[in-house]
C-alpha positions in Angstrom: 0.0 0.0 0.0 1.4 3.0 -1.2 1.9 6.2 1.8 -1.6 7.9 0.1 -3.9 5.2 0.4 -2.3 4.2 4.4 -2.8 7.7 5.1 -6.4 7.5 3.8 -7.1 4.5 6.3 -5.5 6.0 9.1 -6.2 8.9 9.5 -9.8 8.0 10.2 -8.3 5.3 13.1 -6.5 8.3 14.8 -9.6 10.7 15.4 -10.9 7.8 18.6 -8.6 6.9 21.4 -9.5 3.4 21.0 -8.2 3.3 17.6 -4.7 4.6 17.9 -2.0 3.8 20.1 1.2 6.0 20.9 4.3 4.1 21.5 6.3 5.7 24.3 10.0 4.8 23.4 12.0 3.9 26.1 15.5 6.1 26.3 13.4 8.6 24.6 12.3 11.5 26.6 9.0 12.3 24.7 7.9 15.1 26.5 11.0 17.4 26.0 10.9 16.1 22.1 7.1 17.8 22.1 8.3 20.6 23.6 10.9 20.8 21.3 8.7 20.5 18.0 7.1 23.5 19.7 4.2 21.4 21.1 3.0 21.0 24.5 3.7 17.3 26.3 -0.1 16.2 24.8 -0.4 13.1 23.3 -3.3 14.6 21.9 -2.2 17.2 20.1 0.7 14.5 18.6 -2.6 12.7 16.8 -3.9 16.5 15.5 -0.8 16.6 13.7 -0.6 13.2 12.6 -3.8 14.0 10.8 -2.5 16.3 8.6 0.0 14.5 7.0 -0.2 14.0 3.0 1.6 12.0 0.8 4.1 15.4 0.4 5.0 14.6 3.9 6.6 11.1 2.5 10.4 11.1 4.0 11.3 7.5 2.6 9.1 4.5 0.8 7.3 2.2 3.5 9.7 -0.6 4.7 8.6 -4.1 6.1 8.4 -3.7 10.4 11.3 -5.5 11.9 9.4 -7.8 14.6 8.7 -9.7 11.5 4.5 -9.0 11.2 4.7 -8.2 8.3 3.1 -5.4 8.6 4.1 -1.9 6.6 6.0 1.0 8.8 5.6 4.4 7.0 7.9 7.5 7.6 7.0 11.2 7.6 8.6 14.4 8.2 6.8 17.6 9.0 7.8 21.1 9.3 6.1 22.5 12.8 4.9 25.6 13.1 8.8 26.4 15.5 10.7 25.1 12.0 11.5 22.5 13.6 10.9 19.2 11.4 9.5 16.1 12.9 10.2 12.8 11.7 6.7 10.6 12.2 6.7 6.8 11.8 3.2 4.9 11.5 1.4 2.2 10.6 -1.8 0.0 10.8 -1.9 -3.3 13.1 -5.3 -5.3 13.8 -5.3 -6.1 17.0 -7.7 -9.0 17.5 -9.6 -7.9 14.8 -9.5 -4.2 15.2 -7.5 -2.0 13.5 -5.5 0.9 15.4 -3.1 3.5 14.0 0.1 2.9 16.0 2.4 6.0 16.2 6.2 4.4 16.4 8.3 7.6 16.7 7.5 11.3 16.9 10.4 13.3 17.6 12.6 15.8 15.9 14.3 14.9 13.2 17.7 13.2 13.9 19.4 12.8 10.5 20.2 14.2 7.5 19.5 17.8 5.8 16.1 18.2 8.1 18.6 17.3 11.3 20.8 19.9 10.5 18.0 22.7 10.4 16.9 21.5 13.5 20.3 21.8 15.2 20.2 25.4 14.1 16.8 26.2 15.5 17.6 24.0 18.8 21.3 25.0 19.5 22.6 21.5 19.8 
């Protein structure tokens, strides 16, 4: 499935709780990265911008998840409203016969020409 026709299905998932799921990343301190993409510490607010991505937003082409499901992980990155770029990884899982939008990473950007804009705007 290509990132425009994922984005079609899942963005409809992320508008009910019980339909998405945020991954909190361990060794990742997601509160100062939402703070840093100019955002308050809101899960919330995460899924708001989530919903806005387009197939523009594509940062590289959907790769095969690593636990071995299967299943298709698709990578964004999107400018926030700071200048700061985010780098967004989703995808769809059925749980038990449910499907959720899972949100793998949503942090700044930590590689490549979008990186090094961000370590102008943050100082590091």
């Amino acid at each position: 499935m290509n990132s425009e026709d994922m984005l079609k299905e899942a963005i409809p998932l992320m508008i009910h709780e019980d339909t998405r799921k945020f991954i909190f990343r361990k060794g990742r301190n997601w509160r100062q990265d939402f703070i840093d993409l100019g955002m308050p510490p809101d899960v919330g607010k995460a899924w708001k911008v989530m919903m806005t991505l387009t197939k523009d937003d594509e940062e590289k082409h959907p790769e095969l998840d690593r636990d071995g499901s299967g299943e298709l992980i698709y990578a964004f990155q999107k400018e926030m409203p700071n200048g700061v770029w985010a780098y967004i990884k989703i995808k769809i899982k059925d749980y038990s016969n449910t499907k959720k939008c899972v949100s793998m990473s949503f942090h700044p950007c930590e590689y490549g020409p979008k990186a090094e804009i961000n370590k102008k705007i943050l100082g590091n």
